[in-house]
Structures are given as structure tokens and as C-alpha cells.
VOVO-336178 format. One record per residue (C-alpha): residue number from 1; chain; x, y, z. Coordinates in steps of 0.001 Angstrom, whole numbers. Layout:
<recs>
(NUM,'A',(X,Y,Z))
...
</recs>
This chain:
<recs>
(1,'A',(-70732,61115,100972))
(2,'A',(-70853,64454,103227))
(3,'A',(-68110,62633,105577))
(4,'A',(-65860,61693,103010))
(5,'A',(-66077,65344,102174))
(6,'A',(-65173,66653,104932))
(7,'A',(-62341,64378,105504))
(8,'A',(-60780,64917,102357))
(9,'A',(-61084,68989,102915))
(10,'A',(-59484,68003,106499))
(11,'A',(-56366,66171,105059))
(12,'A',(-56166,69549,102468))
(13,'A',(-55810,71816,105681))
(14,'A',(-53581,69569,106597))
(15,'A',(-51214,69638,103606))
(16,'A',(-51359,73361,102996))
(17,'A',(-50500,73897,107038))
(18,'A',(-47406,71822,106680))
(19,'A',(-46636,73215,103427))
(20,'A',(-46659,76717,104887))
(21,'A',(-44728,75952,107764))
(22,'A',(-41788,74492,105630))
(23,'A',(-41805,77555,103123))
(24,'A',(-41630,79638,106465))
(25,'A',(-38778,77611,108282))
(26,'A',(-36679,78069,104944))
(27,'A',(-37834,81347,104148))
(28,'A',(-35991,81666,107675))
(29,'A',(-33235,79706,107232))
(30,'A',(-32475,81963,103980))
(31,'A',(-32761,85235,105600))
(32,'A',(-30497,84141,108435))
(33,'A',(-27562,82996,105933))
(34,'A',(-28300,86161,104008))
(35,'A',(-27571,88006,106817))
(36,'A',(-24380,86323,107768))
(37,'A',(-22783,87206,104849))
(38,'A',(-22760,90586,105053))
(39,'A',(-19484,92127,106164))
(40,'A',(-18553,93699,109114))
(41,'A',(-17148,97202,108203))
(42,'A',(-19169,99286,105742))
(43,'A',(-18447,102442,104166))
(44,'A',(-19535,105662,105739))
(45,'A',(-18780,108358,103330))
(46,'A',(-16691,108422,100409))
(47,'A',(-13319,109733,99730))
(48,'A',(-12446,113212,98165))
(49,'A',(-9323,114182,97300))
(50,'A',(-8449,117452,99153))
(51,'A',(-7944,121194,97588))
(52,'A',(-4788,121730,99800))
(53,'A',(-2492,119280,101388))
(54,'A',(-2472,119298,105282))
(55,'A',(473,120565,107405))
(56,'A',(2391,118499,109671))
(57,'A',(1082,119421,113046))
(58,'A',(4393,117821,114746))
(59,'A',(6139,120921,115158))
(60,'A',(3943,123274,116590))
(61,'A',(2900,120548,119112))
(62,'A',(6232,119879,120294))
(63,'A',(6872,123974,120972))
(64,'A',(3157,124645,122469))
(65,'A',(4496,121249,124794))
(66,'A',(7650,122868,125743))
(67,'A',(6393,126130,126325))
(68,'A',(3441,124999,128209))
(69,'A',(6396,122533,130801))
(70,'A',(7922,125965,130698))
(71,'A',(5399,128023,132261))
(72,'A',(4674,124815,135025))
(73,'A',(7888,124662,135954))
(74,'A',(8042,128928,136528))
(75,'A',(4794,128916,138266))
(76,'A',(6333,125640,140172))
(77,'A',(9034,127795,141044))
(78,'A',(7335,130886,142272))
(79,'A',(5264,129112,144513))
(80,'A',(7968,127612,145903))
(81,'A',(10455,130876,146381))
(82,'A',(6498,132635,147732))
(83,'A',(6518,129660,150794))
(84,'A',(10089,129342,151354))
(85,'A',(10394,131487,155216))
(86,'A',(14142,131837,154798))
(87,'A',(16637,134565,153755))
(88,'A',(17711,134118,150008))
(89,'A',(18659,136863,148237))
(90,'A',(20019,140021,149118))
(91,'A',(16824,141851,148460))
(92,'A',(14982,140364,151063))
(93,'A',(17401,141925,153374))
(94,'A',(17680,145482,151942))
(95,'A',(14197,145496,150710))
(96,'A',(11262,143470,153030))
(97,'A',(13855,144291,156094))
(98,'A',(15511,147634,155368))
(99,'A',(18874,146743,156894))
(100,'A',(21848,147568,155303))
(101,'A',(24446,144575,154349))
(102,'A',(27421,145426,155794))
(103,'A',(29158,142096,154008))
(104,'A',(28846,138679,152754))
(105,'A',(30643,135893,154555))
(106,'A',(30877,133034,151548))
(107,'A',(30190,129688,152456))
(108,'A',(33490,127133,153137))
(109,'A',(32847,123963,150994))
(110,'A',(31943,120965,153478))
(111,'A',(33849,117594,153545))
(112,'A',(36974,118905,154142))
(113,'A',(39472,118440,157208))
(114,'A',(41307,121687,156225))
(115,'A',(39966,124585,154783))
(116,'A',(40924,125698,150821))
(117,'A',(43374,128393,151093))
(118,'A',(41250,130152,148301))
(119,'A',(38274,129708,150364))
(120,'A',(39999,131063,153683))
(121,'A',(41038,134307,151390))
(122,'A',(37690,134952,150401))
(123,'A',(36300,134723,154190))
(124,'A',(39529,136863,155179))
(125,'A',(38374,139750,152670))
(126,'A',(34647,139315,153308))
(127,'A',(35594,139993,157389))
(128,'A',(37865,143495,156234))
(129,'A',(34689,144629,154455))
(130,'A',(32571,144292,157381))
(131,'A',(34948,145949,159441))
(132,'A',(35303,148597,157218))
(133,'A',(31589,149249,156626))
(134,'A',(30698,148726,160400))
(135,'A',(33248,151370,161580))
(136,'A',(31961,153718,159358))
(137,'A',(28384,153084,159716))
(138,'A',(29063,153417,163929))
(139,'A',(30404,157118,163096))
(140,'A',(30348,157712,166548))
(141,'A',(33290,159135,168328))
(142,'A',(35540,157032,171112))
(143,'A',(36120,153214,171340))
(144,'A',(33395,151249,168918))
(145,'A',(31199,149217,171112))
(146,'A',(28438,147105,169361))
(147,'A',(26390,143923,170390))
(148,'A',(26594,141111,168178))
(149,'A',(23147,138383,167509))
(150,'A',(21127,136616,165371))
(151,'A',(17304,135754,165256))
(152,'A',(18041,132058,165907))
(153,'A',(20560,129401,166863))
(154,'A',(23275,128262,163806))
(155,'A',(23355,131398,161920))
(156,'A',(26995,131750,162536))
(157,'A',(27002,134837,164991))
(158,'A',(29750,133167,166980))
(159,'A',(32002,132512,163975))
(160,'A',(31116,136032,162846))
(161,'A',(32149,137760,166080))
(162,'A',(35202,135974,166697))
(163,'A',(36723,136263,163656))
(164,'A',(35621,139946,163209))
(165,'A',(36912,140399,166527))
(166,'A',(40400,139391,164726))
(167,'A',(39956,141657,161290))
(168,'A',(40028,144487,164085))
(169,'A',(43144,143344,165960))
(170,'A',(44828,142894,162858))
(171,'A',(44271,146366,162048))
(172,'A',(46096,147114,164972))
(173,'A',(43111,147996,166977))
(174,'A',(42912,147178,170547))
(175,'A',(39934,144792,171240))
(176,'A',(38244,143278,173373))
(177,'A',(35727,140338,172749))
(178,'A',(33194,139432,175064))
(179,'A',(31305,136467,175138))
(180,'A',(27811,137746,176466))
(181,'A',(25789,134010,175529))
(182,'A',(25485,133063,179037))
(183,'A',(23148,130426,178018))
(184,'A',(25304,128347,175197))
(185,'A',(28768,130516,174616))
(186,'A',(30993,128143,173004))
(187,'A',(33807,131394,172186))
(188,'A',(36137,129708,174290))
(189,'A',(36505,127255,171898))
(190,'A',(37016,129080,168983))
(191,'A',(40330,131027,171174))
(192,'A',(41337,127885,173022))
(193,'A',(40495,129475,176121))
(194,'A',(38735,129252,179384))
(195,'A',(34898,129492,179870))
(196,'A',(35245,130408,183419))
(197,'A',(35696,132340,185435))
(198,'A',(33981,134220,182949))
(199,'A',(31583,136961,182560))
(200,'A',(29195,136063,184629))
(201,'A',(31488,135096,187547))
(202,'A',(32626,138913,187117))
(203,'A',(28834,140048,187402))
(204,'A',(28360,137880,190336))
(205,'A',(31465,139326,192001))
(206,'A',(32843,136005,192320))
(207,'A',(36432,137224,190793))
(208,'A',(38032,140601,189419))
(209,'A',(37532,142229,186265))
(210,'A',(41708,141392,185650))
(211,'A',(40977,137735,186383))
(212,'A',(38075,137061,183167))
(213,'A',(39957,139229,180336))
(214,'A',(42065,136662,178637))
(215,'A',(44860,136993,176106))
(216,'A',(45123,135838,172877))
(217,'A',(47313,134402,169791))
(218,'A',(47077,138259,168626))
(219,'A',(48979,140856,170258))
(220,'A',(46051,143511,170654))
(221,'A',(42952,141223,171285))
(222,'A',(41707,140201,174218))
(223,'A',(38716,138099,175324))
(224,'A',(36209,137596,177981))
(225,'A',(34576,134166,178618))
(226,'A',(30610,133938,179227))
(227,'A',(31500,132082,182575))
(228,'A',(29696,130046,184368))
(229,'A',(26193,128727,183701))
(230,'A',(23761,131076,185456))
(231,'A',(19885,130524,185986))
(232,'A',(19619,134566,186637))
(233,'A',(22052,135480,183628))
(234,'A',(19785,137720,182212))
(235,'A',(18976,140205,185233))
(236,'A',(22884,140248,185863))
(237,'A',(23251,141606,182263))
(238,'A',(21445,144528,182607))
(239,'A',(22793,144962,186404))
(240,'A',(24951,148031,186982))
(241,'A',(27805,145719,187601))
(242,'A',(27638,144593,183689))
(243,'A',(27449,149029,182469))
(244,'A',(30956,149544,184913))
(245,'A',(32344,146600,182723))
(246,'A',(31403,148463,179434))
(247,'A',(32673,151899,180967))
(248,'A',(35907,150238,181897))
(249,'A',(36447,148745,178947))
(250,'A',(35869,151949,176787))
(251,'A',(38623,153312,178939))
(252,'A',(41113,150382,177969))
(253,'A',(40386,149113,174306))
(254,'A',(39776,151241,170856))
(255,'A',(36819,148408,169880))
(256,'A',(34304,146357,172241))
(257,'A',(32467,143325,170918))
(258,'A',(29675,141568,172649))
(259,'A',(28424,138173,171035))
(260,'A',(25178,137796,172608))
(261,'A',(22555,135133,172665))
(262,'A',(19987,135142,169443))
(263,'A',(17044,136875,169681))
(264,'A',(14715,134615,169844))
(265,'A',(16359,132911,173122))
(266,'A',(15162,135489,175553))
(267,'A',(15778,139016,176949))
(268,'A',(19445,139104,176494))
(269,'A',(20456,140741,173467))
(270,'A',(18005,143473,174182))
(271,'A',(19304,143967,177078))
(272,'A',(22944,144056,176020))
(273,'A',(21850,145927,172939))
(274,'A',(20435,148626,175277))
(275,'A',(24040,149088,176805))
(276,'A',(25938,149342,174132))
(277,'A',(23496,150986,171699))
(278,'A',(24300,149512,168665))
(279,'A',(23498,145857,167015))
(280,'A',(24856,143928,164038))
(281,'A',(23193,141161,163145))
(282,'A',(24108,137861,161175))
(283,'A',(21812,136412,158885))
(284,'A',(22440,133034,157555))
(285,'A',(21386,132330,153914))
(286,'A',(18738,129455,153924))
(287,'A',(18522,129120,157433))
(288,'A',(17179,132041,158958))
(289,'A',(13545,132613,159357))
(290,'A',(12085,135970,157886))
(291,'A',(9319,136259,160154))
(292,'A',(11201,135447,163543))
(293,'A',(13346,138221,161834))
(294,'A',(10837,140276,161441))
(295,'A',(9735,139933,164476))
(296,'A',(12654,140536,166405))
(297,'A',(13441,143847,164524))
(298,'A',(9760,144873,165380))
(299,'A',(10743,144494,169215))
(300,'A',(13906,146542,168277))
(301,'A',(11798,148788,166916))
(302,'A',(10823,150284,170484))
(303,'A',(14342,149634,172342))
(304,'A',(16643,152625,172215))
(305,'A',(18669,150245,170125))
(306,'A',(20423,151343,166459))
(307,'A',(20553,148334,164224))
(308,'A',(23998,149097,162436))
(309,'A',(23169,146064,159291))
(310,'A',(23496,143179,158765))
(311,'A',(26253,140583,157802))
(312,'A',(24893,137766,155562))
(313,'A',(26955,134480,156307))
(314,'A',(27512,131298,154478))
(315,'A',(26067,132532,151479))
(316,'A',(26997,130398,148156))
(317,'A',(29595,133565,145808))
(318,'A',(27820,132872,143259))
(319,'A',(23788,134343,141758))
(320,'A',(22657,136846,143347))
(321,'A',(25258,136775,145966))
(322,'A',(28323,137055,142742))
(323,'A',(29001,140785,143406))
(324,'A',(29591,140065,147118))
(325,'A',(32888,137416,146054))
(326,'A',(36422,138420,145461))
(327,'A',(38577,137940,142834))
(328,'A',(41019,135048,143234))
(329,'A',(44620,135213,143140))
(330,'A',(45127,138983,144965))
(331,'A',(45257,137904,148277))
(332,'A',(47706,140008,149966))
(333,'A',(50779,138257,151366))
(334,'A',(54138,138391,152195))
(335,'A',(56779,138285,149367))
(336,'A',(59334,136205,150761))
(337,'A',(57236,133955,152153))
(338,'A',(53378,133542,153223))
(339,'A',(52941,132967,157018))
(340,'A',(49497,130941,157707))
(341,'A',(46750,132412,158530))
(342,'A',(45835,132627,162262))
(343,'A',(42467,133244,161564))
(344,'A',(39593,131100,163285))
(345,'A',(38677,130028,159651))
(346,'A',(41300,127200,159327))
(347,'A',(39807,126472,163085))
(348,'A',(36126,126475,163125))
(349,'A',(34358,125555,165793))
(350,'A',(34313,121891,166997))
(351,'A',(32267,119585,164748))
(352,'A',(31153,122109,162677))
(353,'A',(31190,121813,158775))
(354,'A',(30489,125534,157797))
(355,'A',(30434,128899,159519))
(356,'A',(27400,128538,161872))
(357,'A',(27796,128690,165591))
</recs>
């Protein structure tokens, strides 16, 4: 009887194990598709309806963008004028360099086989100015006698001297032009002339003084070839043979140019600026480096050498250069009829596009 008991209490267990289990694996099964129906976005907070209705923020987004690309673009441009090392405005002539501009050469539009008539004017006035302002700020009495350079290569000293050389003879002014580059002097091509016998060939007393001065399209100037290629150029400029030269030459002509070497090629123009005392020199706008500038006039500096100014070449006649331009359509010419110009504008030098030998 005790063993049927306990079997029947067994199969009980049994029952109410299995029973549970089921209840559990639904109770499960319910939860889980509970749970699946809930949806996925829910509601945070709830929606009140505002005391004031909100601006449109579109405006003042679009002016704080444009000034904000406004101030970029000044700072941009700040930075950039702060690291650019050339010549740009006037200012940094008169002001970092304290050199009077004696004139503003304006630059001759490129791509052209002939030059703009317009353009020629505007070079041709430009030139009278300089000649103007240099003879007054040499003051000194007798025959004019200044050296010609530029800190470095392709500022247009070359193109400066010879055609300055002409302003002068077409005041009527005897003058003589020298070519005193006895490393590159390319004058000779500018006049159609002869390279040598040139200057150095004189200093060398290879020829006569009568057999280097060269004539010219103009009446009253005269030029002087740098000769022939010389490893000791530089001690025979500053030889006494080169100061007899000068001394004749003050004797024969009213106005003495030397175009010399630049100054960062060696001892030349300081030498050459030594004789004849005075210096012009051509800056070049965008080309010329301040600090070789700079650093040339601090050598200057100790020479007994005046620096007269300086002429600013192949600058654009227009922002800060618009005061140096001329006003089109008063070029002075002929009534009857306009000869051309002989000037070297309308023949620059070979291959060059602009005024920069």
C-alpha cells in the first residue's frame, strides 16, 4: 500500500513539473510577442505651442558668412603682400628705402610686334620727367655726369639709359652714352652699333679715345660701346685711364651717362659710381628684390656715392602707380604731319617683350 503511495505522489510531481514548465514556456512566448509590438519611436516630451514665433535665422547667417570670407580673404591678402620680397608700390620706395622717384616708366603691353602709339607716348613723357627731375636733383654746375644700375639683372637699366640718353639729345643737349657693363652690355643693340672696339679696348689702350665714341640716328648723341669681353674689367674701371675718359668727356659733351652693371654683379657700379659721384637707379615693379636693394644701398651707404632716386620701370598706370600716367591724346606733335618716333621704344631690345634689359 506504502508503494502505491509513493508512486502515485511520484506521477503528481510529475504532472505539476510539466505543467509548470508549459505555463513558463508560454508565459515566455507571451512576453516576447508583447514586446514586439511595441513601436519603435516613442514620444519624448510633448508639444507646446510657443509665446513668440521664431525668426528666420537665414539672413544673418548669410552676412556673418560673407563677412567672415571677407576678413579670410584680407588676412589672405596681407600675408601675402607681408612675404612678397619685391617692389610694389611707390611707398616702398619713398618710405622703407628713402629714395626719391624721379619717374615712372609704364609698362608696354606684351604680344605685340609693334608698339601702341599711345603706349610709346606715355613712355616718351615718362623719360622727359626723369630728365627733368634728374637735372634738377644733380644741381651741380658743368656737364651732368651720373652712373646708371640696378640691384639685379632685367630691371630695365639698359632700356632706361638708352632711351634717357635720347630725352637729353632731344633737348638739344650734347650727350654722350657709355656703355660701362663690361660683363653683359647689350647697348649696342639698342643703337645698331658696334660692341667693339669699345670701352674696354680704350682702357686697355688697344685703340684711341676717337676710335670707341660712335654716332648716332640723333644729331647730338653719341655712344661708347662696353668693348670687348675682359676677365680684369673691373680693375680697368677704376684705372686712371677710365677718370681721363670722364675728364675728357666733361670737356666735350653738356651730359655723360654711364649704364653700368647691377649691383649685385660685382664691384663695378661702385666703382663707376665713385667716378662720377652720382647714381640713378632703376627699379622694376615686381621684379626687384627689396632686400638685395637694401642691401646694395647699405654698401652705398659708405661709398662717397650720392644716390640721385630712383626711376621705377614697367610699372602697370594704373593703382597706386595712376598719378604717375599721362593723359592721352596731348602728345605733342607736328601739325602738318607727325614724323615717327625715333625713340628705342618702337625698338626694344632683341627678344624682349617689355622694358627690361
Amino acid at each position: 500500500q506504502r508503494a502505491v503511495e509513493e508512486a502515485r505522489l511520484r506521477r503528481e510531481v510529475t504532472i505539476a513539473e510539466n505543467l509548470y514548465t508549459t505555463l513558463q514556456q508560454r508565459y515566455e512566448e507571451a512576453r516576447l510577442a508583447e514586446a514586439s509590438t511595441i513601436p519603435d519611436v516613442r514620444v519624448l516630451d510633448t508639444a507646446v505651442v510657443p509665446h513668440q514665433p521664431i525668426k528666420n535665422q537665414a539672413p544673418r547667417l548669410i552676412l556673418l558668412g560673407l563677412f567672415g570670407g571677407l576678413g579670410l580673404s584680407l588676412m589672405g591678402a596681407v600675408m601675402l603682400d607681408r612675404l612678397d620680397r619685391h617692389f610694389r608700390y611707390p611707398q616702398q620706395v619713398t618710405g622703407e628705402m628713402g629714395l626719391a622717384i624721379l619717374g615712372a616708366v609704364p609698362r608696354i603691353k606684351r604680344g605685340r610686334r609693334a608698339v601702341d602709339p599711345e603706349d610709346a607716348r606715355q613712355v616718351i613723357e615718362a623719360l622727359r620727367t626723369v630728365r627733368l627731375n634728374l637735372t634738377h636733383a644733380y644741381g651741380a654746375a658743368g656737364p651732368l655726369l651720373v652712373t646708371i644700375t640696378s640691384p639685379g639683372p632685367g630691371d630695365g637699366k639698359s632700356f632706361v639709359s638708352g632711351n634717357l640718353a635720347r630725352a637729353f639729345a632731344d633737348a638739344g643737349q650734347r650727350t654722350l652714352l657709355i656703355d660701362g657693363d663690361s660683363r653683359r652690355g647689350v647697348l649696342h643693340r639698342l643703337f645698331k652699333g658696334l660692341r667693339k672696339p669699345g670701352l674696354t679696348d680704350y682702357l686697355t689702350g688697344v685703340v684711341p679715345l676717337e676710335a670707341v665714341v660712335q654716332p648716332t640716328d640723333h644729331a647730338t648723341l653719341w655712344f661708347i660701346g662696353s668693348g670687348s669681353r675682359k676677365q680684369d674689367a673691373p680693375e680697368l674701371l677704376g684705372a686712371p685711364t677710365m677718370a681721363q675718359l670722364l675728364a675728357s668727356a666733361r670737356a666735350s659733351y653738356q651730359v655723360i651717362l654711364i649704364d653700368s652693371s647691377p649691383l649685385g654683379a660685382g664691384v663695378d657700379p661702385f666703382l663707376l659710381g665713385t667716378l662720377t659721384g652720382s647714381l640713378l637707379i632703376v627699379l622694376r615693379s615686381g621684379t626687384t628684390d627689396r632686400e638685395l636693394a637694401h642691401a646694395n644701398l647699405d654698401v652705398l651707404g659708405r661709398l662717397p656715392i650720392r644716390v640721385l632716386g630712383a626711376v621705377l620701370n614697367d610699372v602697370e598706370p594704373r593703382g597706386a602707380y595712376r598719378y604717375y600716367s599721362y593723359l592721352s591724346g596731348y602728345a605733342a606733335e607736328d601739325e602738318a604731319s607727325a614724323p615717327p618716333q625715333r625713340w628705342a621704344v618702337a625698338r626694344r631690345l632683341p627678344g624682349a617683350s617689355s622694358p627690361s634689359a
